[in-house]
N, C-alpha and C positions, 0 to 999 in steps of 0.2 A: 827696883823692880826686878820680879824674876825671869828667869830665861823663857821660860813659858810664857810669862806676859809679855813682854818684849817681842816675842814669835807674834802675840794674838796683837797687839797694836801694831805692828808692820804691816798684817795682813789686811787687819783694817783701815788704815793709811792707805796701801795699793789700792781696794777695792773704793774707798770712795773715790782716791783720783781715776782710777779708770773710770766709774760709771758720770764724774762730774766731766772731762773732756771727752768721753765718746759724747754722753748728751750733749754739751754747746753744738760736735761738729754736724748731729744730727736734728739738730733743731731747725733746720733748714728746710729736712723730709716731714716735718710734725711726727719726729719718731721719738721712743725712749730706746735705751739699750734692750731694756727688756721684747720691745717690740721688734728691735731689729734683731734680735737672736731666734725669735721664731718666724720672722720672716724670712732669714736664711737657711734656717729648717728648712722650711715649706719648699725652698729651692731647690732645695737638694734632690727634688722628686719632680720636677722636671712641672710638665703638664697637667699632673694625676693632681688628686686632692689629697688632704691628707685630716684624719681624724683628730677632733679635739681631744680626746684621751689621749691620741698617741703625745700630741704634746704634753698634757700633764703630766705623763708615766715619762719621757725623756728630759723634762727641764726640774722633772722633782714639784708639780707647780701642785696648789689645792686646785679645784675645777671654779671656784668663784674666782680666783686670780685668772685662768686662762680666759673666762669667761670675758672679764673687763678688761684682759690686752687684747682678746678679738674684737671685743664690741668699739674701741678706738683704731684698730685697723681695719675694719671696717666703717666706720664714719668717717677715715681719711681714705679711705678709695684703693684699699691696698689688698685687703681680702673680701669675699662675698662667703657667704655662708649658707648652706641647705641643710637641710634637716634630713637623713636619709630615707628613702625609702621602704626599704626593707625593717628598718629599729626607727623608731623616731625618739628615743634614747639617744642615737647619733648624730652628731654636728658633724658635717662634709669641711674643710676648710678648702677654699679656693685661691690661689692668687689672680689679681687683677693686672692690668697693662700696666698699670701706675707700679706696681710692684716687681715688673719684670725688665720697667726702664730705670730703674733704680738701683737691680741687683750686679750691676757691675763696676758704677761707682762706691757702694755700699762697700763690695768685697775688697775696693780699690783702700778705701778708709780703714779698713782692717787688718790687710795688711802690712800698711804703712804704720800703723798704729803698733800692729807688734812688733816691725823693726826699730819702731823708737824704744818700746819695751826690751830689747835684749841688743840694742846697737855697740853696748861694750861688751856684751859674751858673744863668746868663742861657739865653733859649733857642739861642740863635746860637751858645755856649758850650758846650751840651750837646751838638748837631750836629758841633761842631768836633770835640768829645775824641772822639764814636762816630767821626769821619771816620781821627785818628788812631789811635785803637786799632784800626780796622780795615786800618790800613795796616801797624800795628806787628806784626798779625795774619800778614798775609800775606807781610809780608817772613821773619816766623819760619818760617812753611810751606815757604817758598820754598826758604831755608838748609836747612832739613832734607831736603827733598826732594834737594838737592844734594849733601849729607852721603849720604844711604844712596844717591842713583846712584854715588857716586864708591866705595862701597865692595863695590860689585858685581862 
């Protein structure tokens, strides 16, 4: 196997064991990772709501994906949703109680979970990998962005 495979089956190794142990630990909340990643968005803003597009446009999601993680966190009691007034084009995202007595064990699970992720690197080691994953990030972006101009 070549170095490049080797890079893409590691990655994919990580990525299933993290989304398989976040989900057991949140199977508790009736969450997926996927769902608690935009529940922790939504957090981020406090009281205000926060637009369905904005989540598509910041997790990269199609709009029928956001569609069906709101429609399950909302059947679990976690968000409410309006249509806005002004556009009715617009979905309002809300958080609910259930979602706000949650958001501090959640954060607690996260980040114990990336101390387990980086508990033998060093600090200068944990900087390093953010610096490449964030490049490995963007060069993905990039390619794709290239991929759908070229098929316009």
């Amino acid at each position: 196997m070549t170095q490049e495979h080797s890079l893409f089956l590691s990655v994919r190794k990580i990525h299933d064991l993290v989304v398989q142990s976040a989900n057991v630990n949140l199977k508790s909340y009736d969450l997926t990772v996927s769902q608690m990643l935009l529940l922790c968005y939504c957090l981020n803003f406090g009281d205000e709501f926060v637009y369905q597009r904005e989540l598509e446009r910041y997790f990269d999601l199609s709009h029928v994906t956001v569609i069906g993680l709101l429609k399950r966190l909302s059947e679990n009691n976690y968000v409410r949703i309006e249509i806005s007034e002004t556009d009715r084009r617009q979905r309002k995202v809300f958080l609910t109680e259930r979602a706000y007595s949650i958001a501090a064990d959640i954060e607690r699970q996260i980040t114990e979970f990336e101390q387990m992720l980086t508990d033998t690197l060093s600090e200068n080691e944990i900087q390093s990998m953010q610096k490449y994953l964030d490049i490995v990030y963007h060069n993905l972006i990039s390619q794709s962005e290239k991929q759908k101009g070229s098929r316009t």
